[in-house]
N, C-alpha and C positions, 0 to 999 in steps of 0.2 A: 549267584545261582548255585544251586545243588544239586548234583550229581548223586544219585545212586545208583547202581548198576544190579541188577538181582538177575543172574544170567542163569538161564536154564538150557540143559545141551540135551536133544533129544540125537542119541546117538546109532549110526548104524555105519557095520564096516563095510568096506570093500575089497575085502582082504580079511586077514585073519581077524578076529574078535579083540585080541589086546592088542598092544596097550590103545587106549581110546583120547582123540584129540582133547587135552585142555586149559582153559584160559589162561596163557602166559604170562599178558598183562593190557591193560586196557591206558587208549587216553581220548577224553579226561581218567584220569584215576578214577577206581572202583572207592566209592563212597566221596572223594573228594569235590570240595566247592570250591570254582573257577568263574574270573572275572575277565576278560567280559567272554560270553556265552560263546561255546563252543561252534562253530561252522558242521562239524562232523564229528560222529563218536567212530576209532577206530580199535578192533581186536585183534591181539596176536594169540594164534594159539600153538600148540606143541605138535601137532599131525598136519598136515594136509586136508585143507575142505573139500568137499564136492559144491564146485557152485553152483550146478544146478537145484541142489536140494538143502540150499545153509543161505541163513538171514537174519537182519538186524531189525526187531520193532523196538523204537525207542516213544517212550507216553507222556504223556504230564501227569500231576496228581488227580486230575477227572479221566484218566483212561483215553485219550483223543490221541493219536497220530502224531507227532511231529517230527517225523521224514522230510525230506522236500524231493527225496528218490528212492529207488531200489538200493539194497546191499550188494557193493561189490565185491568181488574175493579177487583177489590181485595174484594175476596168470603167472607171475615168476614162480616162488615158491609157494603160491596158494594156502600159505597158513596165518595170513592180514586179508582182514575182511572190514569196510569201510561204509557206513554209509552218510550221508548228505543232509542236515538240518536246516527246518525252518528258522527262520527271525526266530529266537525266543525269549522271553519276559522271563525275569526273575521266579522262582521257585525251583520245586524239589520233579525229577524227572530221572525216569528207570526205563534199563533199555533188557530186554530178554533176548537172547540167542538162540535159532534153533540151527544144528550142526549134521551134518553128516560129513564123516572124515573119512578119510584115503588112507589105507597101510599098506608097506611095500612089505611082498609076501617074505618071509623070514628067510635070512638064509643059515643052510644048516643042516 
């Protein structure tokens, strides 16, 4: 199976404007092919998410779904965001990110 990852972060703060959350590192690895198929694709990133407004679509190569739930952003440090895979079949599969991050107001 092949993993591509092509993550896109539409960003907005909550807090001052920089620095803006980004992807620290992903697993499966970003571009990497893993056997046997992944159960969930998980993202760390450098900020703090907003879970209300940050998510995981992961596709196949015809564009279809394969989730088998919601993204979740984990209440600790809220910068691991996790979501949940169907069964899936050999090929190539891209998951998009969309982000809204948390900054703590500067001190200074």
């Amino acid at each position: 199976m092949r993993i591509i990852s092509a993550i896109v972060f539409l960003l907005a703060a909550a807090g001052p404007a920089f620095p803006h959350a980004h992807l620290d590192r992903a697993a499966p690895a970003v571009g990497s092919t893993v056997t046997p198929a992944p159960k969930e694709v998980v993202l760390w990133f450098t900020n703090q998410l907003e879970p209300a407004f940050s998510s995981i679509e992961v596709r196949d190569e015809k564009g279809a779904s394969v989730q088998a739930g919601k993204a979740v952003v984990d209440r600790g440090g809220r910068t691991r965001m996790s979501v949940p895979l169907k069964a899936l079949p050999p090929g190539t599969y891209s998951d998009v990110a969309r982000i809204v991050s948390r900054h703590a107001p500067h001190a200074g």
